[in-house]
N, C-alpha and C positions, 0 to 999 in steps of 0.2 A: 668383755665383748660377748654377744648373742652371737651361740653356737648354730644360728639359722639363714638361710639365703629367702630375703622375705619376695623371693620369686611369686608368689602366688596372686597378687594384687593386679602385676604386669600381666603374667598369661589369660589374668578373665577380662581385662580392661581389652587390651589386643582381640581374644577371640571374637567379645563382642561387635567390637571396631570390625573384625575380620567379616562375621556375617551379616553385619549391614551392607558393607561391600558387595558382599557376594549377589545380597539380594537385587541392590541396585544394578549390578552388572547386568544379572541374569535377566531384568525387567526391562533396560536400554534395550539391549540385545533382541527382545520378542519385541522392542515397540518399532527399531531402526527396521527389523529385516520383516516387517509386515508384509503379505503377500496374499490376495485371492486364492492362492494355489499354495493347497496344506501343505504339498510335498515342496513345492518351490522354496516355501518358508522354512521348513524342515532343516531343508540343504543350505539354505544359507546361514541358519543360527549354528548347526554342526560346520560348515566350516570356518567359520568367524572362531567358536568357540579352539575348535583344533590347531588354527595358525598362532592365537592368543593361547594357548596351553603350551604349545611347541616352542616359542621364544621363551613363556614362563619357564620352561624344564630345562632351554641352553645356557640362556644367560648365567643364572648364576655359579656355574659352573667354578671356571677360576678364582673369579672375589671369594667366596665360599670356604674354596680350601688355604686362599691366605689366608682368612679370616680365623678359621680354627686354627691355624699353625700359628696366629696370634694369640688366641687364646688357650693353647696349651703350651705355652710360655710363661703364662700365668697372668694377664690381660683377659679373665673370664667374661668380662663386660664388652668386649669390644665385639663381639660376633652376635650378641645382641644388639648395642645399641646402633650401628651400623646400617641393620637391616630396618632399625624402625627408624630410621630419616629414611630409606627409599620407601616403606610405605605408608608415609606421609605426605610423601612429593607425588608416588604414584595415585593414589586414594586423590589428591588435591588436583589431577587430573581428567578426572574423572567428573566431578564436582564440575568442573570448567568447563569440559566436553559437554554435561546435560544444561547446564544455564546460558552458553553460550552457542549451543547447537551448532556443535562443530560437528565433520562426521565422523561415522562409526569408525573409519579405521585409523580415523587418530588416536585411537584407545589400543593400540597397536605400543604403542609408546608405553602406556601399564605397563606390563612384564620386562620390556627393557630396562626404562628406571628401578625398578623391584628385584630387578636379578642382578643389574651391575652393584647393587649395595649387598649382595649376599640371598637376598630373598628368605623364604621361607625353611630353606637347606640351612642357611648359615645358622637363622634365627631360633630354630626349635633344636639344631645339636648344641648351638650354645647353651641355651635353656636347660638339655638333658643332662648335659658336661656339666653346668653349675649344681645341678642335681642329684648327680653320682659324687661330686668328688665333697658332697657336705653330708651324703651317708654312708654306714658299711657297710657289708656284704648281703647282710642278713635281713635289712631294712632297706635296700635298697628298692627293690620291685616294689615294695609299698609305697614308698614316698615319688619312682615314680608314677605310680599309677596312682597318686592322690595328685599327683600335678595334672596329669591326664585328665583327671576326675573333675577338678577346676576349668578347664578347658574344652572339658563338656559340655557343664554347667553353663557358664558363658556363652556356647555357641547354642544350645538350648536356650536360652534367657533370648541372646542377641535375635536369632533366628523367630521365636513367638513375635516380639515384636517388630520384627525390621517389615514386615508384609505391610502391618499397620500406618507405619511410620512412611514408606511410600506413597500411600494412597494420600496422606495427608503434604497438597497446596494450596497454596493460593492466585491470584490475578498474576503476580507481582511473584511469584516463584514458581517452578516447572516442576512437574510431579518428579519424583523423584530428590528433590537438590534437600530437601531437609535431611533425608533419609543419608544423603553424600556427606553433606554436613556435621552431622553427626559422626559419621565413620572419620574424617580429617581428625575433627575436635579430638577425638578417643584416643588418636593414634598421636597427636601433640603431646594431651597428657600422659602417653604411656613413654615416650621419649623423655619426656621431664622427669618419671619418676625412675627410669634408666640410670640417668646421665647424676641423677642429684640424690637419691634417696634407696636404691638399691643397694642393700647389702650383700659382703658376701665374707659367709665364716673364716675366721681368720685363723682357726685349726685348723682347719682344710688348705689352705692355701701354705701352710708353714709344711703338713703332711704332701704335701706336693713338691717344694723345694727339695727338700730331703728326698726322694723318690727320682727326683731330676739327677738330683747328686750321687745318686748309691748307679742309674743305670741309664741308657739313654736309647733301651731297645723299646718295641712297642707291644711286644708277648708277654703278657703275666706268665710265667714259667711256673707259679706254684701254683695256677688252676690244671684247666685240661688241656687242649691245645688246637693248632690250627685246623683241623679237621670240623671242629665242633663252630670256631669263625666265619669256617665256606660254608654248613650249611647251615648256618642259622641264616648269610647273607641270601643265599638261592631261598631258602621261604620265605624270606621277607620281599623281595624282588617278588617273586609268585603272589604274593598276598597283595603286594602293594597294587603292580600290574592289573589283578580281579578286583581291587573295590576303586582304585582311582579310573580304569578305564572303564566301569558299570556306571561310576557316580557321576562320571562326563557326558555317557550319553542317556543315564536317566535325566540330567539337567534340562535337555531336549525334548526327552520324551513327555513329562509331564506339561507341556506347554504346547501339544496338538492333542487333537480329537482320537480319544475318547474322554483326555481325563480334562484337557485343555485348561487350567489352572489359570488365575489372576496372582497377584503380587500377595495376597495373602495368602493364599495354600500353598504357595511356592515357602511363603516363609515356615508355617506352620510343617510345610514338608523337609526342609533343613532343620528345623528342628530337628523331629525324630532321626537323625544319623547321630545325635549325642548324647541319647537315653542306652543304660543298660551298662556304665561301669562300678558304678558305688558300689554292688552288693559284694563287688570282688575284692574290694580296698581293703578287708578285714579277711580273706581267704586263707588259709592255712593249706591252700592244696601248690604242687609243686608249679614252678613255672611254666615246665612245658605242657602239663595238666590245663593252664588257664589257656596259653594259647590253642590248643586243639580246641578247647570249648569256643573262645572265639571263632576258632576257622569255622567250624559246624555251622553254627549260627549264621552268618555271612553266608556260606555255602545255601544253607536254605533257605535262606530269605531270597535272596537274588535272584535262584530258579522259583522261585514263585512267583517272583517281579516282573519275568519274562510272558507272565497270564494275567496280567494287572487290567482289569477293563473299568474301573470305576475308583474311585477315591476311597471308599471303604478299605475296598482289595487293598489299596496303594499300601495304606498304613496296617492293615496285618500283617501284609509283607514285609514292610519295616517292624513290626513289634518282632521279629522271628532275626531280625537283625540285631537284636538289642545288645547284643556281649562283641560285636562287630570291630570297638575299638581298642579291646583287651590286645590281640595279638601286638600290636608293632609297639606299643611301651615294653611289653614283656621281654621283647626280643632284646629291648635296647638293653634290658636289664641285663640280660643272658648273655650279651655282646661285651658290658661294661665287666663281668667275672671274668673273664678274659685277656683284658689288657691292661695294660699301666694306666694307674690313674692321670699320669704326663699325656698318654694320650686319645683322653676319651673325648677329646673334639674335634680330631683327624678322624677317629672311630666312626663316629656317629654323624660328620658330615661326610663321610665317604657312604655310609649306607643312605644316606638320603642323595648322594647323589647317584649311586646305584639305581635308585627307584627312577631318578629324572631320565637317566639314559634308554634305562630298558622301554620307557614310555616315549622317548620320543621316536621308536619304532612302533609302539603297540597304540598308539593314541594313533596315527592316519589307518593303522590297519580295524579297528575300532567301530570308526568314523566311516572308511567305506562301505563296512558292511553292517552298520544301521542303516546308513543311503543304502543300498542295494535290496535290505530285504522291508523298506519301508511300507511297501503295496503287500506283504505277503504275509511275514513274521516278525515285526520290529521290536520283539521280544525277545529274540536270539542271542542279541549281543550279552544279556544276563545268564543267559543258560551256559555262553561261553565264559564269562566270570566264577560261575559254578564250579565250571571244569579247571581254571586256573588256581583256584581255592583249593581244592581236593588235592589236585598236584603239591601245596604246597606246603601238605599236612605231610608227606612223605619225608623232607629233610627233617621236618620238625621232631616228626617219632624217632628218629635214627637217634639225635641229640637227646634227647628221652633216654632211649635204651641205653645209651655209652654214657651219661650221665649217674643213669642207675645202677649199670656196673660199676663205674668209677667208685660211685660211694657204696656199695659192698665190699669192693678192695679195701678201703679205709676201715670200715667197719671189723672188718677180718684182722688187720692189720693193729688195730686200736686192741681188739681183743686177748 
């Protein structure tokens, strides 16, 4: 038996599938809420987009943590494959909404179907959980952030062409439904190779058993300890908070006037959010060394974002983002040295539903104040991302220094 979980093939078929989606959403959404009146239009895309985030981050809530408590039973497939039937039925709604010109807020129903199956919570800790428990300690941060690395790639690949792939209709199909089309197909075949062709290391799984049997607490006792699990959860919450609440209403921003964007610069601009991990996949520097480099990056980028007047800008400002998506694999890593391998999919869906909670207070606070300073500074809401980022290098270094103690003890003690 291959000592490997051939996960890699699913996360780039999905991302793909994932950023066709997104683009197709994001181009409904400017064509439904058209308006003579830039800010009228504004308001209506930010709160389409808010109420549709706000169901996406409730829903899955529950399903989510059955689902991991499924799979840290040893069912590692099921918190996968679960979530990609809802996002094949949700995706295949959407398809139906542009070809059948139903209205915009029957797409309300998206994140419903996609969160009662687990959503993206269930689907990406199951993912990490299948990825921690097929490496060890010492390779773990690499192989997760070569999955990451995949999932980049992917959403760079999917994102260049999903602009393209929109613009192209015909008589006989509505701009967009190829583009939907394609996202269904992706997510079919990413289910089939789920359900029929997905391995999963069978060392790993027998090191799992044994591990069920010798304990059935959720604290790795011979790492560090709980101290080092709260704040690694407070920065990641912090981090998560500054780039999903910045990327929500740059979704907005880039689609009025200055930069006012068609369906290709929209794609071409999703893109660049998944440049700038490769060079790390080979790093020798410590963990929490990578994630501070991320936060920096992020941190500057996004206050430059907040002065963005032209497409040029747009994307220096993203090139300054480029190491953006290092912190939260990292974290997961730092998270999984921590606890039993029984439960790194209670772990890792409770951090990601950490990040949904805290957003469904900070996503309408967000959202009012890009509406509020839309006539004045509608660049603010990035400088406040800035500020949420900085904050959230503070737990990081703490887990740093008691880290770096910790293995001096050892090293003294060794000696």
């Amino acid at each position: 038996m291959s000592h490997r979980t051939y996960i890699a093939p699913l996360v780039f078929c999905a991302q793909v599938a994932s950023s066709f989606f997104d683009t197709a959403l994001q181009m409904v959404v400017k064509q439904r809420c058209a308006d003579p009146d830039p800010d009228s239009e504004q308001k209506a895309i930010t709160n389409f987009n808010m109420t549709f985030n706000m169901i996406l981050k409730f829903m899955p809530i529950v399903p989510a943590i059955l689902l991991a408590r499924a799979g840290d039973k040893g069912y590692r497939k099921v918190p996968i494959v679960v979530p990609l039937v809802g996002y094949f039925l949700s995706r295949g709604l959407l398809l139906l909404d542009i070809v059948l010109e139903w209205p915009l807020q029957v797409l309300y129903a998206v994140p419903v179907i996609h969160g009662l199956c687990g959503g993206f919570a269930s689907y990406w800790a199951g993912v990490m959980a299948l990825v921690s428990v097929s490496s060890g300690e010492e390779e773990r941060s690499v192989r997760i952030m070569r999955t990451e690395l995949v999932y980049g790639i992917a959403g760079f690949v999917g994102s260049l062409a999903s602009g393209h792939l929109f613009n192209l209709y015909t008589v006989d199909l509505r701009q967009g439904s190829i583009l939907s089309s394609l996202s269904v197909l992706l997510y079919f075949l990413c289910l089939l190779y789920a359900v029929f062709f997905l391995r999963i290391d069978l060392f790993s799984m027998l090191g799992e058993r044994q591990e069920r049997q010798e304990s059935t607490g959720i604290i790795n006792h011979v790492a560090l300890d709980k101290m080092n699990i709260a704040l690694l959860f407070v920065s990641g919450i912090l981090y998560d908070i500054a780039v999903a609440g910045g990327m929500e209403m740059l979704a907005a921003y880039v689609l009025k006037d200055p930069l006012n964007w068609g369906a290709t610069e929209v794609g071409y601009g999703n893109a660049a959010v998944f440049l700038g991990v490769k060079m790390f996949t080979r790093c020798s520097l410590r963990d929490e060394s990578m994630v501070m480099i991320g936060m920096v990056s992020f941190a500057t980028g996004i206050y430059f974002m907040g002065f963005v007047t032209t497409t040029p800008m747009y994307f220096l400002a993203r090139s300054i983002t480029l190491f953006a998506l290092i912190p939260m694999p990292t974290i997961r890593s730092l998270l999984s040295k921590q606890v039993r391998g029984t439960s790194y999919g209670i772990t890792f869906v409770m951090l990601q539903l950490s990040f949904k909670l805290a957003s469904l207070v900070t996503t309408p606070i967000y959202t009012q104040i890009y509406q509020a300073t839309l006539d004045t500074f509608p660049g603010f809401v990035f400088i406040l991302s800035s500020i949420f980022t900085v904050l959230s290098m503070i737990p990081i270094s703490i887990v740093g220094c008691r880290s770096a103690r910790h293995d001096g003890y050892e090293r003294i003690q060794g000696n």
